[in-house]
N, C-alpha and C positions, 0 to 999 in steps of 0.2 A: 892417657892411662889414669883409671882412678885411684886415689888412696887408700886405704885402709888401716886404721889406728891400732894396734894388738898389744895390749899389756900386758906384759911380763911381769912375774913375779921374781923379787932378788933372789930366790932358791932358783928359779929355772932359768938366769942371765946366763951362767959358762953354760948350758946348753945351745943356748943359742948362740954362741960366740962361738962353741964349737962347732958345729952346725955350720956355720958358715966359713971356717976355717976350713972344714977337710971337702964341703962344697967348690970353694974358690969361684963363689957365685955370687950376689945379691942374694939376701938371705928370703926377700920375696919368693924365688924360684924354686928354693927350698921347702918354703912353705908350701906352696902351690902343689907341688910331687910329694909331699907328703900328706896334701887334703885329699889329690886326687887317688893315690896309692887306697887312705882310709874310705873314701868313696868305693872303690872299688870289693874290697873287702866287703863290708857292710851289705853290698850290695848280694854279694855273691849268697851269705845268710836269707837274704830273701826270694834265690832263685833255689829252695831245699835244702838249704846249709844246717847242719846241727851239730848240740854239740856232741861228741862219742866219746862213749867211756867204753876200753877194752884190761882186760884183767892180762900182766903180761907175768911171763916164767912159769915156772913149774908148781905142780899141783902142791898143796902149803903152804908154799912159798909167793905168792901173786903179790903184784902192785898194781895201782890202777894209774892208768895214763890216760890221759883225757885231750882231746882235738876238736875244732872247726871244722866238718868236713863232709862231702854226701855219700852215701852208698852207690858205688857204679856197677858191681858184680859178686857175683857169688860163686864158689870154685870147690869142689870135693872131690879127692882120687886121692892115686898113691903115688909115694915118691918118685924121684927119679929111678931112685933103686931099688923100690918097688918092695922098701922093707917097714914102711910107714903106711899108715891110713892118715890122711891131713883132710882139715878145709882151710877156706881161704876165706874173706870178705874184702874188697876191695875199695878204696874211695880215693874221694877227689880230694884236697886241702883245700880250703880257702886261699892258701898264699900259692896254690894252682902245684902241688906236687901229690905226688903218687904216696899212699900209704895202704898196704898191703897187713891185714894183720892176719899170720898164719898161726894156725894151732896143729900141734903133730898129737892126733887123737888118740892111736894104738899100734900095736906091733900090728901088721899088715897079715902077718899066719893068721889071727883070729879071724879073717874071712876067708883065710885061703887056704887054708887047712885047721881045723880045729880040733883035730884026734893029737895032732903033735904039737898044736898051741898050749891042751892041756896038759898033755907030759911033760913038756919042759919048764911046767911052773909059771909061764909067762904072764899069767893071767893074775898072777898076786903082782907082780910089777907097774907100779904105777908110771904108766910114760907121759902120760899130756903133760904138754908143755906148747906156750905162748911166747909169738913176738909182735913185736909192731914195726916195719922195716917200711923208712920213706926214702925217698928218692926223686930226687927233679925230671929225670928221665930216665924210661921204662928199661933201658938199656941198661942199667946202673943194676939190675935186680936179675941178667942173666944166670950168674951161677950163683944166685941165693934160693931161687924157686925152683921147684919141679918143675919139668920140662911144660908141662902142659897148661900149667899155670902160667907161668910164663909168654906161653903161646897163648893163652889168653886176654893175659892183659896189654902185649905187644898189639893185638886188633882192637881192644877198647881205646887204646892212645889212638889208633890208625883214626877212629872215629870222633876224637873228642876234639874240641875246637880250640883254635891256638890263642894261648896267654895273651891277653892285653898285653901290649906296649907301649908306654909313652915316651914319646917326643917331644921333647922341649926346642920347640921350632917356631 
């Protein structure tokens, strides 16, 4: 096995010290799984990885959140309950999890009746509103999406390739 010499800085020692404490390893194997973890990341950036900025909450009121991550799908219909108009954009993370950013665009009467969308006023109501919902597995985002969104992104996972795993063997 060859050496490798790695200077630390006295700012970054109790990291290392920790590091090897909650490892309960050689702090080489530590290192190693965190080169190959940031190899892996980096790498992911150059198979379509960018960065995404999405605007999240209600119209006014927005922040911006920003992520590593690629676009896998795009999603537009109505709620489950069929009282929303929503889209959907859908992506990968770099750290290989599900992000899902939904936006609930209008009352769902503006398409579906619109003689009694304007009598009720609804249309001075501002409803758009954004989220950004991640999750490791697609299962986790059951009773967060509309059914068909949902059903949607359950067959993008059926299709997408499974997480790298390392082995320290």
């Amino acid at each position: 096995m060859r050496n490798k010499t790695i200077y630390v800085s006295e700012n970054d020692e109790p990291l290392f010290e920790e590091a090897k404490q909650i490892a309960g390893e050689a702090l080489s194997s530590v290192i190693a799984r965190a080169l190959r973890e940031f190899v892996s990341r980096n790498k992911e950036k150059s198979k379509g990885m960018k960065e995404i900025s999405v605007q999240i909450g209600s119209h006014g009121s927005e922040r911006e959140q920003r992520f590593t991550g690629a676009e896998v799908g795009k999603w537009t219909g109505f709620s489950t309950d069929k009282q929303w108009w929503m889209s959907a954009k859908i992506y990968r993370t770099q750290k290989n999890n599900w992000a899902v950013y939904l936006v609930t665009l209008t009352k769902a009467s503006l398409l579906t009746d619109k003689n009694s969308w304007k009598k009720s006023g609804e249309y001075l109501e501002n409803s758009h509103r954004a989220e950004l919902l991640v999750a490791e597995d697609p299962k986790e985002f059951e009773k967060k999406l509309p059914e068909t969104l949902y059903q949607m992104l359950s067959e993008l996972a059926q299709r997408d390739e499974k997480p790298i795993e390392y082995l320290d063997i």
